[in-house]
C-alpha atoms as a printed R data frame, in Angstrom:
    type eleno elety resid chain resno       x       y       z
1   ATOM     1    CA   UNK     A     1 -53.959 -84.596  26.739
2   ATOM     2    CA   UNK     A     2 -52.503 -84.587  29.964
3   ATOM     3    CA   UNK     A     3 -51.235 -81.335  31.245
4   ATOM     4    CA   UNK     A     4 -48.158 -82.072  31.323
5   ATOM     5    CA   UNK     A     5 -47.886 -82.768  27.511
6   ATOM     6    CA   UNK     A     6 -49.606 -79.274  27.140
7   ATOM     7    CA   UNK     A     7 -46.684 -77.918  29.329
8   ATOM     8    CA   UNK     A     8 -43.787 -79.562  26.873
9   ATOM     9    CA   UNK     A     9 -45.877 -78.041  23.778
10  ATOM    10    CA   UNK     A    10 -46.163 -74.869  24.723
11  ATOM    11    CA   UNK     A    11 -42.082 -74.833  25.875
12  ATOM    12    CA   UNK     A    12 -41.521 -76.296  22.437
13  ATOM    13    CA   UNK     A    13 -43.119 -73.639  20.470
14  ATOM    14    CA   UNK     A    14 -41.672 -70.789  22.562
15  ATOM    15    CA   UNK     A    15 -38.018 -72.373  21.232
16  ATOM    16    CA   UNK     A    16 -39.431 -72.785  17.846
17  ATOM    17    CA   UNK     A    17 -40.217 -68.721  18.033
18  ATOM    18    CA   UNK     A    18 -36.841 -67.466  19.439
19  ATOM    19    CA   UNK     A    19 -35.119 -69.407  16.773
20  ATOM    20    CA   UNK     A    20 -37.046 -68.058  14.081
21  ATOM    21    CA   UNK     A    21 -35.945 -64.668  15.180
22  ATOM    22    CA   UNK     A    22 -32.511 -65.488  15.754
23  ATOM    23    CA   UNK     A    23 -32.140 -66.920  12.212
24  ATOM    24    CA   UNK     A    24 -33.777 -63.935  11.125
25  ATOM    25    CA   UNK     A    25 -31.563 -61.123  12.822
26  ATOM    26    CA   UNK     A    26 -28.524 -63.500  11.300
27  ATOM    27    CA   UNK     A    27 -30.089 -63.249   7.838
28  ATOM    28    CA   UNK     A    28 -29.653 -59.288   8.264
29  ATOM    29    CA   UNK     A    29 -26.895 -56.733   7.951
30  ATOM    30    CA   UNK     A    30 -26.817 -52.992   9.180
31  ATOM    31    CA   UNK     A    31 -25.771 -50.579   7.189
32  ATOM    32    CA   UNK     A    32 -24.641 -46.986   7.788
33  ATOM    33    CA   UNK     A    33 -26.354 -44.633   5.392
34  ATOM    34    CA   UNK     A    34 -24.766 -41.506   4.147
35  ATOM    35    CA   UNK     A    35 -26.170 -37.847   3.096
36  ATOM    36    CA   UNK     A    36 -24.840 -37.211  -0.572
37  ATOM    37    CA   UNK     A    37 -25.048 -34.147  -2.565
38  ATOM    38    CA   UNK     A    38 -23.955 -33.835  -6.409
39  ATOM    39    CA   UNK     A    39 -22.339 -31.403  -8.499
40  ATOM    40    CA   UNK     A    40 -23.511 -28.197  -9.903
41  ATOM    41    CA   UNK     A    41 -22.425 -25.480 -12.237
42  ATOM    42    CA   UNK     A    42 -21.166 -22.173 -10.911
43  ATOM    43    CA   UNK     A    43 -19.029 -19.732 -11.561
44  ATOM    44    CA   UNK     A    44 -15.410 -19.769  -9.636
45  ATOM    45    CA   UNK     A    45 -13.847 -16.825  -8.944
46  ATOM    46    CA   UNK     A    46  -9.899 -17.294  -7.223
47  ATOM    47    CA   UNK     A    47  -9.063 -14.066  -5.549
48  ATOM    48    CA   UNK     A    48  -5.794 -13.032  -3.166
49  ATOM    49    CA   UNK     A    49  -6.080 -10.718  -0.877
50  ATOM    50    CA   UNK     A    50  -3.488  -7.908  -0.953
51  ATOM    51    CA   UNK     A    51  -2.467  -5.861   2.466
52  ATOM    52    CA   UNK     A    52  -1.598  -2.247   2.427
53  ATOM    53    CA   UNK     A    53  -2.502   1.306   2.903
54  ATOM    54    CA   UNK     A    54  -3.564   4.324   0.548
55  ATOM    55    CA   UNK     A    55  -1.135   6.773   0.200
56  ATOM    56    CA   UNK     A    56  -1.729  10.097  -2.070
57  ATOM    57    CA   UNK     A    57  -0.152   9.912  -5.193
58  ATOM    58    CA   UNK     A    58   1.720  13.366  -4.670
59  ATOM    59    CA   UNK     A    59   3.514  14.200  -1.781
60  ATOM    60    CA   UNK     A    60   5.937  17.137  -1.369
61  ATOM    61    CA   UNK     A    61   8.111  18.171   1.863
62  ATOM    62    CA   UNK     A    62   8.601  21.686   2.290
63  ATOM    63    CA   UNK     A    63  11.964  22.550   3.493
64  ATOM    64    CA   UNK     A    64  13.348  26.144   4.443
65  ATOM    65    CA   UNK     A    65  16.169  27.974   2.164
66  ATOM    66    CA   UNK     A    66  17.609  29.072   4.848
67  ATOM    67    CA   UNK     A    67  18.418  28.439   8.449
68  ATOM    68    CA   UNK     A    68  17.010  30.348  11.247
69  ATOM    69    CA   UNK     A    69  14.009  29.664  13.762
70  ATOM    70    CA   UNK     A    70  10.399  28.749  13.344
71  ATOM    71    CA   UNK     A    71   8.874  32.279  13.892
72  ATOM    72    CA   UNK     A    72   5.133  32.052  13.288
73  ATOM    73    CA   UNK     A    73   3.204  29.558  11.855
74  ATOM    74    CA   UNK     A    74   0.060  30.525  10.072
75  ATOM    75    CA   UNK     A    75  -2.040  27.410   9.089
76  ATOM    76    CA   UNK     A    76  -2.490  24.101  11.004
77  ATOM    77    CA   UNK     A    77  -2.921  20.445   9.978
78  ATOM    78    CA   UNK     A    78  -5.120  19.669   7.822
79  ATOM    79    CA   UNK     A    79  -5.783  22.960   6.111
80  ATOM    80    CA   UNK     A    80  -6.324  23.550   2.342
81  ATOM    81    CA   UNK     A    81  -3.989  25.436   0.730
82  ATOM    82    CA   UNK     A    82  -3.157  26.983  -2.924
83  ATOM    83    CA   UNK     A    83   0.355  27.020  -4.278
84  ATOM    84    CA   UNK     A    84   1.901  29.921  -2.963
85  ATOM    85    CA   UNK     A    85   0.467  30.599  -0.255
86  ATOM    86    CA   UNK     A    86   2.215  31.179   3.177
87  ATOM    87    CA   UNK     A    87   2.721  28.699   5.791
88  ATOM    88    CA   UNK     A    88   5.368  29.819   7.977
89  ATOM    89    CA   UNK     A    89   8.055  32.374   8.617
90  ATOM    90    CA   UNK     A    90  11.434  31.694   9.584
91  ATOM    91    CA   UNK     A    91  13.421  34.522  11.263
92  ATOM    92    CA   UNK     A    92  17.352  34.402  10.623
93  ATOM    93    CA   UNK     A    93  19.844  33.795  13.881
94  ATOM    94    CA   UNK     A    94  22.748  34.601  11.991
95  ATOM    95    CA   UNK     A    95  26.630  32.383  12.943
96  ATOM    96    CA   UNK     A    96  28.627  35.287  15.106
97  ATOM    97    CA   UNK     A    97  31.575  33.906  13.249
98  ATOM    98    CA   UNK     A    98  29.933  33.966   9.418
99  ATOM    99    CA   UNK     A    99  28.593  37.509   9.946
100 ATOM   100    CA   UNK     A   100  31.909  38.964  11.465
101 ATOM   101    CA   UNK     A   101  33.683  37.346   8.414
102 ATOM   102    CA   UNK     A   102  31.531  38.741   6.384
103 ATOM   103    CA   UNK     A   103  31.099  41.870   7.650
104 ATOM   104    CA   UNK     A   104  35.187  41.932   7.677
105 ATOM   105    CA   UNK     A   105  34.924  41.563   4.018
106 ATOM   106    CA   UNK     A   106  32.312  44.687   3.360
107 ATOM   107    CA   UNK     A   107  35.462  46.636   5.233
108 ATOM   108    CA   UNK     A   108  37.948  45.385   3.363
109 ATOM   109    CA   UNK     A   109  36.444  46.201  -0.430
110 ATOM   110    CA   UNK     A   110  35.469  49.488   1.024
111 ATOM   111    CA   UNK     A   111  39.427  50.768   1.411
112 ATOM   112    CA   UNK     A   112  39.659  49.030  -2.070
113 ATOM   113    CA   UNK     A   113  36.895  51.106  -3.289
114 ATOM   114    CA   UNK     A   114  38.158  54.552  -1.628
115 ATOM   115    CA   UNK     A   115  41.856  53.420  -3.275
116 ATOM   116    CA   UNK     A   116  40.062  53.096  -6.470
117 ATOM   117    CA   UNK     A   117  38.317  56.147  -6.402
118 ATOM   118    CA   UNK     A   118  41.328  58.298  -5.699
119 ATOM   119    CA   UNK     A   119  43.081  56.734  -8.621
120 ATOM   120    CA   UNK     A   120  39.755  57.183 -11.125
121 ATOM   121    CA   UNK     A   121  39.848  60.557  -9.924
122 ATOM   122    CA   UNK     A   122  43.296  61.557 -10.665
123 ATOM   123    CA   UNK     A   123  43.556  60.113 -14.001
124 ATOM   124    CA   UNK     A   124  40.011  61.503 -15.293
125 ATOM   125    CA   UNK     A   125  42.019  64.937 -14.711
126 ATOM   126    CA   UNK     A   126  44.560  63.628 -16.280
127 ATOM   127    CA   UNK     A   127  42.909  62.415 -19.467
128 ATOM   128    CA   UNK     A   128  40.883  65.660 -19.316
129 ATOM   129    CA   UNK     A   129  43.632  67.598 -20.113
130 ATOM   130    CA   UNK     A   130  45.384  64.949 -22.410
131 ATOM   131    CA   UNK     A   131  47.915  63.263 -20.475
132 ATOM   132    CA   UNK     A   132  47.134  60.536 -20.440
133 ATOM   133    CA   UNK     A   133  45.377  57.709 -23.026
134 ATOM   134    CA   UNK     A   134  41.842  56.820 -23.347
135 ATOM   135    CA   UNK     A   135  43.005  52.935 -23.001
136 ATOM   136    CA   UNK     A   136  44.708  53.857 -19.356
137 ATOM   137    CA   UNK     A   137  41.837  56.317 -18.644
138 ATOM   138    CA   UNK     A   138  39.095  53.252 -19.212
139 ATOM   139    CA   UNK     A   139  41.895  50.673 -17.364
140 ATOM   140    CA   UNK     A   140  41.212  52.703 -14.168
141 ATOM   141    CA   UNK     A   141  38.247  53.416 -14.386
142 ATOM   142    CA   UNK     A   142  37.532  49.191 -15.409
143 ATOM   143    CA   UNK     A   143  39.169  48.846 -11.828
144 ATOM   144    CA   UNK     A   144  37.221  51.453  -9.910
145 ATOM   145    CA   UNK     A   145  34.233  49.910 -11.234
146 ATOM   146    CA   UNK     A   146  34.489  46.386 -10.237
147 ATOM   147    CA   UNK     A   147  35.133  47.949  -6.814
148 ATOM   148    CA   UNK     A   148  31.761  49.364  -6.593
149 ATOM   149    CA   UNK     A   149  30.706  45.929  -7.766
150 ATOM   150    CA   UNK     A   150  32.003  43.786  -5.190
151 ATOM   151    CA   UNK     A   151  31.010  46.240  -2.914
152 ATOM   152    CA   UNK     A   152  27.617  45.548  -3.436
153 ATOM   153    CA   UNK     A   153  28.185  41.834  -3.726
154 ATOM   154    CA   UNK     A   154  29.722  41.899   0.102
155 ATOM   155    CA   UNK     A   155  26.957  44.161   0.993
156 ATOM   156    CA   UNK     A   156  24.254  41.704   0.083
157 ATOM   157    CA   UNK     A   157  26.250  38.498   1.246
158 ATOM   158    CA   UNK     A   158  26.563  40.211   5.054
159 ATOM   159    CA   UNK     A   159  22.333  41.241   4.886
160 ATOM   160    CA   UNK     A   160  21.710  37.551   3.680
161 ATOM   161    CA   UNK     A   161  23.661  36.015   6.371
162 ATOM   162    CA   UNK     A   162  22.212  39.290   8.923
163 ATOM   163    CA   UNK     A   163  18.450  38.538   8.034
164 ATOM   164    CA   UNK     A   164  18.219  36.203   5.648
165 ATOM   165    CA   UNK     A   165  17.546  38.447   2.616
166 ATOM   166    CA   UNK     A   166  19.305  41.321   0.707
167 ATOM   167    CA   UNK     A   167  16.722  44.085  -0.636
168 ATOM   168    CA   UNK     A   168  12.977  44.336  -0.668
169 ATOM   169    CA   UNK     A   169  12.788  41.233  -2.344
170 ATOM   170    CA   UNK     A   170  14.290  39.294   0.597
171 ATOM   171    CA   UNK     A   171  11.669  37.854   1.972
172 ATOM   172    CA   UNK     A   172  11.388  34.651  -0.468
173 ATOM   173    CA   UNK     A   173  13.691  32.863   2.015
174 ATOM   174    CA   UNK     A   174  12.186  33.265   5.245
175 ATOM   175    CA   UNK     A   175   8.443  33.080   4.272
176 ATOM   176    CA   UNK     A   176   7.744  29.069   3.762
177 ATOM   177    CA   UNK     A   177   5.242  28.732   1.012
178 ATOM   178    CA   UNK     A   178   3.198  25.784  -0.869
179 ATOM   179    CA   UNK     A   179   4.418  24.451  -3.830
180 ATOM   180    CA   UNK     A   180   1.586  22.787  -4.850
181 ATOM   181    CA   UNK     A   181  -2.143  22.847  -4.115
182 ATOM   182    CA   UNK     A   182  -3.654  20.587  -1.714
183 ATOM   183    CA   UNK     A   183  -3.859  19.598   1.539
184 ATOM   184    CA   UNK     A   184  -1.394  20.029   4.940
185 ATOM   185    CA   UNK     A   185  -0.867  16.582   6.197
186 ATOM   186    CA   UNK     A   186   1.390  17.305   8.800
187 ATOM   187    CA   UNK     A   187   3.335  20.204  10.450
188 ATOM   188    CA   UNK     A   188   6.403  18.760  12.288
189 ATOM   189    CA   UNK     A   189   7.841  21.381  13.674
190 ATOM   190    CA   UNK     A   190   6.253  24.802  16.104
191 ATOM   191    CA   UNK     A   191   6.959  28.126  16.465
192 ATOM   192    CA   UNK     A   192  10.423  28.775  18.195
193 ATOM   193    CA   UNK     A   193  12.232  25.273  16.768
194 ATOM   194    CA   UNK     A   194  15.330  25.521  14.966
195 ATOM   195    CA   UNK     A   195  15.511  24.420  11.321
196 ATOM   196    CA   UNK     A   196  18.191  23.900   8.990
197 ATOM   197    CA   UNK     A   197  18.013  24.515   5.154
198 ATOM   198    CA   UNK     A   198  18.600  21.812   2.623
199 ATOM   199    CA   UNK     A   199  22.122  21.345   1.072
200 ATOM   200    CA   UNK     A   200  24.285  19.072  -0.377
201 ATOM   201    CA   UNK     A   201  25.335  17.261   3.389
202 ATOM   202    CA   UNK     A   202  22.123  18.020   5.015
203 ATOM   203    CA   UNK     A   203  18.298  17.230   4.042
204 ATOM   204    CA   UNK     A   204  16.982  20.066   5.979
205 ATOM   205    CA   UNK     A   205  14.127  20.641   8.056
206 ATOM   206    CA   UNK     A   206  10.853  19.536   6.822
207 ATOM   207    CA   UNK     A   207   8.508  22.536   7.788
208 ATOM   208    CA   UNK     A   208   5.128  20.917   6.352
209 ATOM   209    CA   UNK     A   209   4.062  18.075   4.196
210 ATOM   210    CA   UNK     A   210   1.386  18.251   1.820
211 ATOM   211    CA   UNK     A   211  -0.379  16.185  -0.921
212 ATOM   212    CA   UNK     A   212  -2.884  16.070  -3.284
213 ATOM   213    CA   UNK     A   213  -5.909  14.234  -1.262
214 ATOM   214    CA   UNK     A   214  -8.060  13.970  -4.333
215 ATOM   215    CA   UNK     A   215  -6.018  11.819  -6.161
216 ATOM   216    CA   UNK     A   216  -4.861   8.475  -4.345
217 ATOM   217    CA   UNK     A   217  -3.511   4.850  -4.498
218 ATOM   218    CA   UNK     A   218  -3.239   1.765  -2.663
219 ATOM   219    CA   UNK     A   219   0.029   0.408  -2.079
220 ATOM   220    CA   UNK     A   220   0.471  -3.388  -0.883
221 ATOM   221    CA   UNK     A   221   2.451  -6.593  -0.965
222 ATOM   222    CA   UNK     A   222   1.756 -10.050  -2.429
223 ATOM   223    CA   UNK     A   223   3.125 -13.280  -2.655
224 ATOM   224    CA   UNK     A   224   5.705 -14.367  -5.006
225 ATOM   225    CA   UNK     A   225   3.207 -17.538  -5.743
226 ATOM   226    CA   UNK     A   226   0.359 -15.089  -7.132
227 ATOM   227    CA   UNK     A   227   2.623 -12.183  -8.611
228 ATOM   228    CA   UNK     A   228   3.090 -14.058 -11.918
229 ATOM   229    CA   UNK     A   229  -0.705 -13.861 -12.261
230 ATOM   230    CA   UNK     A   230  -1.186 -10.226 -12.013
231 ATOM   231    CA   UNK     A   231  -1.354  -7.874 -14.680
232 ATOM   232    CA   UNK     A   232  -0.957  -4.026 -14.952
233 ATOM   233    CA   UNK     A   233  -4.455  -2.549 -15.562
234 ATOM   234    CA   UNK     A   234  -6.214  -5.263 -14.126
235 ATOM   235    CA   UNK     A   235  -9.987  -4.017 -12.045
236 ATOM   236    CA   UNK     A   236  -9.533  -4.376  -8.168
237 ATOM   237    CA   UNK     A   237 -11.547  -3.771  -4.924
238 ATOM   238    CA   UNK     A   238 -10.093  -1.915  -2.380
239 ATOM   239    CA   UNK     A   239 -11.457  -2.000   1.512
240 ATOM   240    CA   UNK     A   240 -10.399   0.472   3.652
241 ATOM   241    CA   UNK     A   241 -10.299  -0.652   7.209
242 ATOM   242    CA   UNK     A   242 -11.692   2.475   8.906
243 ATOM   243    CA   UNK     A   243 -14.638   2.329   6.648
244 ATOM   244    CA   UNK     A   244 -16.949  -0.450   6.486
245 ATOM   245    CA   UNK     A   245 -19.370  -2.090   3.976
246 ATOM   246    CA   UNK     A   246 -17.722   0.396   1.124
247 ATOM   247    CA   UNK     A   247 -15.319  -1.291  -1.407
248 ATOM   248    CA   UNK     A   248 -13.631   1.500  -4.134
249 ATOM   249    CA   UNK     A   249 -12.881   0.550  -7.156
250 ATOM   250    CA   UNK     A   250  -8.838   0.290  -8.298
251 ATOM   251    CA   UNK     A   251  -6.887   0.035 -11.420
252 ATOM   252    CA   UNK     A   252  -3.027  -1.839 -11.091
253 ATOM   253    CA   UNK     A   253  -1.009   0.298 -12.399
254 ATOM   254    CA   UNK     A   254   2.474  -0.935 -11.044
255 ATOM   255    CA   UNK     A   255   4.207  -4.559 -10.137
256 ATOM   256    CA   UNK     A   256   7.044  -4.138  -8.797
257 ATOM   257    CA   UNK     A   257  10.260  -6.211 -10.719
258 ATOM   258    CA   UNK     A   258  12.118  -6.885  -7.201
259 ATOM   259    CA   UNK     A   259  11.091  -8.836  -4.128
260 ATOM   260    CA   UNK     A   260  11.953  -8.186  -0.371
261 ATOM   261    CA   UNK     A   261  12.300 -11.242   1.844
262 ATOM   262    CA   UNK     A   262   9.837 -10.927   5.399
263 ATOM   263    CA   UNK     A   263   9.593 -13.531   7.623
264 ATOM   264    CA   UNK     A   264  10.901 -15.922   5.047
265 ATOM   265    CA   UNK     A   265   8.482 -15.461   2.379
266 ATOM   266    CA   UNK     A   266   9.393 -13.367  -0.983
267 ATOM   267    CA   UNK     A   267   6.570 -10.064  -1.009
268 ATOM   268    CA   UNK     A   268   6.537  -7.376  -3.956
269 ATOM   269    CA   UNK     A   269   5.016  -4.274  -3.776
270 ATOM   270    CA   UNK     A   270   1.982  -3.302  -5.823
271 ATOM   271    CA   UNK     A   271   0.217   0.133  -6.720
272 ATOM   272    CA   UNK     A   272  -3.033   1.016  -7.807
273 ATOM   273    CA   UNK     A   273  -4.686   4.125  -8.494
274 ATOM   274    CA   UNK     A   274  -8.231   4.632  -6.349
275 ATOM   275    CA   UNK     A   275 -11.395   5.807  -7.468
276 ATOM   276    CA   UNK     A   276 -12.751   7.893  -4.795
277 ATOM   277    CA   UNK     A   277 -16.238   8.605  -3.703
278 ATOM   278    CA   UNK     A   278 -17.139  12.277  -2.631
279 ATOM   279    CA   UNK     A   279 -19.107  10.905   0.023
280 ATOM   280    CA   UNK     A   280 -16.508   9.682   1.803
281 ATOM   281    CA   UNK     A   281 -13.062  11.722   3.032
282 ATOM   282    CA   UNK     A   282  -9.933   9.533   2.607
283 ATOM   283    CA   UNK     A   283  -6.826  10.045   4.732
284 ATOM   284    CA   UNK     A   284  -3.752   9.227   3.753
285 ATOM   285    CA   UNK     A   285  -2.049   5.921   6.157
286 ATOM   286    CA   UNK     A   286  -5.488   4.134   6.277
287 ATOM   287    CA   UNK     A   287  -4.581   1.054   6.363
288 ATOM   288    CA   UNK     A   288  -6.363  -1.020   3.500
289 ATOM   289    CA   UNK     A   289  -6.653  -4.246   1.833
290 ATOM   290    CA   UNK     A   290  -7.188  -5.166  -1.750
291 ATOM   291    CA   UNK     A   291  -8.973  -8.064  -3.589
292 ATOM   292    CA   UNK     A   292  -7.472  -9.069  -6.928
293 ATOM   293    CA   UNK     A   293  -9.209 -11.221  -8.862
294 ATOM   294    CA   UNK     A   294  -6.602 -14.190 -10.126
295 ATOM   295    CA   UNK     A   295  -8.875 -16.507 -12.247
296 ATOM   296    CA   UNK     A   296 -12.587 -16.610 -12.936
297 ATOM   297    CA   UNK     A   297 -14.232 -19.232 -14.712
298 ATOM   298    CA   UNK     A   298 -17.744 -19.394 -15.712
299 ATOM   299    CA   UNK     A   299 -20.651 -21.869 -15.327
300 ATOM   300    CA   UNK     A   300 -17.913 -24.979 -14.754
301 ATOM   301    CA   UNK     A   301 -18.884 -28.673 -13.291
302 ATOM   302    CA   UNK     A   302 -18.162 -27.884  -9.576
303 ATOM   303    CA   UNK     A   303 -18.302 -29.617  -6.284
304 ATOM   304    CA   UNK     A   304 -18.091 -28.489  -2.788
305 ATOM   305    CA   UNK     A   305 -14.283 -28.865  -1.243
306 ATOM   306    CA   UNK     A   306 -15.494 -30.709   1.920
307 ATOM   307    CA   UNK     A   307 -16.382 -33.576  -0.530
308 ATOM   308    CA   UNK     A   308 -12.978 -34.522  -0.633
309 ATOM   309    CA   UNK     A   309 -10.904 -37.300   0.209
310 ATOM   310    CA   UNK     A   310  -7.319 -37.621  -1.160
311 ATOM   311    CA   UNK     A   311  -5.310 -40.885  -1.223
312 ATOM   312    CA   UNK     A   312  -2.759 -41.628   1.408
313 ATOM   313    CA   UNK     A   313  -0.042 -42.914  -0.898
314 ATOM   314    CA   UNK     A   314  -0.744 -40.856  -3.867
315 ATOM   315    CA   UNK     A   315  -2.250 -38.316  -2.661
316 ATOM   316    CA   UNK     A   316  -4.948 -38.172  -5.572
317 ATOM   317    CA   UNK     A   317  -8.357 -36.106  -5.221
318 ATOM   318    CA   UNK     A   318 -11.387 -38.688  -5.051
319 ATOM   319    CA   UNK     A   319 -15.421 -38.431  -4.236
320 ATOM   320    CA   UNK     A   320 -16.869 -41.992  -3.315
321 ATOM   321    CA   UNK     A   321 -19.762 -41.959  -5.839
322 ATOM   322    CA   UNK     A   322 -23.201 -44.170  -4.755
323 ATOM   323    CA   UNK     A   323 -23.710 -47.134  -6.850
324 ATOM   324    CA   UNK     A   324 -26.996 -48.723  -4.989
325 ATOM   325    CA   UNK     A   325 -28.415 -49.010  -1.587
326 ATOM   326    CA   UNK     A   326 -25.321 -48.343   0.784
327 ATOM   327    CA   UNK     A   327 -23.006 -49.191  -1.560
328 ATOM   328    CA   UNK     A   328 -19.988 -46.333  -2.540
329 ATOM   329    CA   UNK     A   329 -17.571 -46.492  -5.705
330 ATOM   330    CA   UNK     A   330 -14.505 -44.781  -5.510
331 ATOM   331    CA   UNK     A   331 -13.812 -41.936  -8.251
332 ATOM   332    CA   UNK     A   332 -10.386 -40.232  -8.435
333 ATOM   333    CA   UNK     A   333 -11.051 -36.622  -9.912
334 ATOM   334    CA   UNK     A   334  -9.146 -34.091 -12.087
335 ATOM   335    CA   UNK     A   335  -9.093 -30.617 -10.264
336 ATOM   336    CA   UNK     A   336  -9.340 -27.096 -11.902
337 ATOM   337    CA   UNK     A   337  -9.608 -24.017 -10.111
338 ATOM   338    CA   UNK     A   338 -10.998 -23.615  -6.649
339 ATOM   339    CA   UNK     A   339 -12.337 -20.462  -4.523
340 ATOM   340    CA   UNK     A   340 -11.509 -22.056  -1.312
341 ATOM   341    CA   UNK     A   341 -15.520 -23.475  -0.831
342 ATOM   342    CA   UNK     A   342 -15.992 -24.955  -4.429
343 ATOM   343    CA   UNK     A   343 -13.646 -26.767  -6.711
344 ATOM   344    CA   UNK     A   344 -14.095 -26.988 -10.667
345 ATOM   345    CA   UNK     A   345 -13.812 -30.801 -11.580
346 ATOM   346    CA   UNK     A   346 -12.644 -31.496 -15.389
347 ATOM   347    CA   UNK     A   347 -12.935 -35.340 -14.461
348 ATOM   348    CA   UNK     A   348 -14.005 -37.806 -12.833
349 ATOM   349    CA   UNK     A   349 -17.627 -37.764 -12.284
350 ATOM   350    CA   UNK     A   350 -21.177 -36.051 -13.820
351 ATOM   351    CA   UNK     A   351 -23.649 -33.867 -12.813
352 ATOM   352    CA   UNK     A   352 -25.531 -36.499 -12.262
353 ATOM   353    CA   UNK     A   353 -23.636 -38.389  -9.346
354 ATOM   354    CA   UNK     A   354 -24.243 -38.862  -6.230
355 ATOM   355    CA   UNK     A   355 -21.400 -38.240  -3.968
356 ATOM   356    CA   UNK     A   356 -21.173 -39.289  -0.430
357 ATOM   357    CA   UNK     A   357 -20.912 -36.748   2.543
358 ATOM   358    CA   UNK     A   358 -17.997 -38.551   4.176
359 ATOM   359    CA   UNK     A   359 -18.987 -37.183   7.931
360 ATOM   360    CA   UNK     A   360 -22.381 -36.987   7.999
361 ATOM   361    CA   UNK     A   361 -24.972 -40.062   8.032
362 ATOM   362    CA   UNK     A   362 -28.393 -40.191   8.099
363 ATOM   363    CA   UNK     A   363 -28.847 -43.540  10.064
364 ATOM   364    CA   UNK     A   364 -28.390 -46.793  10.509
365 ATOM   365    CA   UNK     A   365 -30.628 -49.631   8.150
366 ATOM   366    CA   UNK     A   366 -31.105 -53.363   8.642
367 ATOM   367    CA   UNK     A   367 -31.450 -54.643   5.254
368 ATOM   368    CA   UNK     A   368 -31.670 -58.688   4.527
369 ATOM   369    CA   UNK     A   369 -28.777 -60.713   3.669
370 ATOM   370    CA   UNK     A   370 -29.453 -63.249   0.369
């Protein structure tokens, strides 16, 4: 064979070889394979998340009887106190114009009294030597009588409005007690300030607030979209923001019946009562939030949210469900409730499944076209 032959062979079989391979990359198809997971049973819990602060369930303001000035103050913020014992004194700085009117009126039954004792005097003679009657005897002396009284009634008003008491007794209205037992949350006022007592046009002063720290509650807002699925006496968590890691335990004991509008969305208040831990020291204002549990179910069919695809006219829920190598079937679902990661499906699919991971692949396979 000449060489030249061997040359045209050898060319011929190097074609023959590239178009075996051609025809067999055209005989082939890549596919795109996809992760999948499938469903599992687990137990959903849907929660909302309340934001508040705990509060102590008794508060009192303790407002002065009188008005005067601040004159000492003998415990500070924060202090435990019994009921009745002293917080503050008040000394009186008595109106010019009240205490000249009343001491104008002290004058004033005194020449009434000195009239009326002239008069009792005289006719006691008189009825001593039978004069006069019994019934006008006891008519004057009626008069001289109520004298003396009022007397004593002017006496007390001008040493009232002088120093703020009338008597030994007096001192009730400028020593500022505790009504209750419990703690001094805050002293508003120091020594030397004016205060003014509570009346029917005026609140008063408040000299000291205190409350009950051993007995507190959370108070919060939620939406008008969960509020129908709350219940009085329901179990709650409460996280206090200055503490961490520690959760207390709550009972709801209130829902309130009206809503207040903020920022365009309908809120109503909640209440629950705390149970505290000795370990820790609660103060009231910490600002807290509270988990309420909304729905639980347990051990349902579940999937993972991510999973999800929904339609773009209906909007439906659906999985893509493998049915072989690369190949996907769509399955439109039936939802239940969902914690936010994992969403209880009622149908659609089985435990069994295997549902495609939409974003994440594994690689890319050539597999031969028939």
């Amino acid at each position: 064979m000449s060489k030249r032959a061997k040359i045209i062979l050898i060319v011929i079989g190097l074609l023959f070889v590239v178009a075996l391979i051609w025809f067999g990359k055209k005989n082939k198809k890549s596919i795109v394979e996809y992760e999948t997971e499938s469903a599992f049973k687990t137990t959903i819990v849907k929660k909302t998340v309340a934001t508040g602060k705990v509060t102590p369930l008794e508060e009192i303001e303790i407002k002065p009887q009188i008005t005067g000035i601040i004159d000492k103050i003998m415990l500070l913020e924060g202090s435990k106190v019994k009921k009745g014992d002293l917080i503050a004194t008040v000394r009186v700085v008595p109106n010019e114009q009240s205490l000249i009117s009343a001491k104008g009126r002290v004058n004033n039954i005194k020449i009434r009294l000195d009239n009326a004792k002239i008069q009792y005097d005289r006719n006691k003679n008189l009825f001593d030597k039978g004069v006069i009657s019994r019934q006008e005897f006891e008519n004057v002396e009626l008069t001289y009588d109520q004298a003396k009284q009022d007397l004593k009634n002017a006496q007390n008003d001008y040493l009232i409005i002088k120093r703020g008491s009338a008597g030994t007794g007096g001192s009730a209205n400028t020593n500022i007690i505790a009504q209750i037992s419990g703690t001094i949350l805050e002293i508003p006022v120091k020594e030397g300030d004016q205060v003014i007592q509570s009346n029917n046009f005026n609140a008063g002063t408040t000299i000291a607030s205190i409350a009950d720290m051993s007995k507190m509650i959370f108070e919060g807002k939620v939406d008008e979209s969960e509020v129908g699925k709350l219940k009085n006496g329901a179990d709650i968590e409460v996280s206090i923001g200055a503490i961490e890691g520690k959760k207390f335990p709550a009972k709801l004991n209130f829902i309130a019946p009206k809503g207040t509008e903020e920022a365009g969305a309908v809120q109503f208040k909640i209440k629950a009562d705390v149970s505290l831990d000795d370990n820790y020291f609660i103060r009231a204002g910490y600002s807290a939030n509270a988990d309420i549990v909304l729905e639980k179910k347990d051990s349902v069919l579940s999937i993972k949210e991510a999973l999800l695809k929904f339609d773009n006219k209906t909007e439906e829920p659906y999985v893509e469900v493998k049915t072989g190598e690369g190949t996907f079937e769509r399955k439109t679902l039936k939802l239940g409730t969902s914690d936010g990661v994992n969403v209880e499906v009622l149908e659609g699919i089985t435990i069994d499944d295997e549902i495609k991971i939409w974003n994440k692949t594994s690689g890319v396979k050539e597999v031969g076209n028939n």
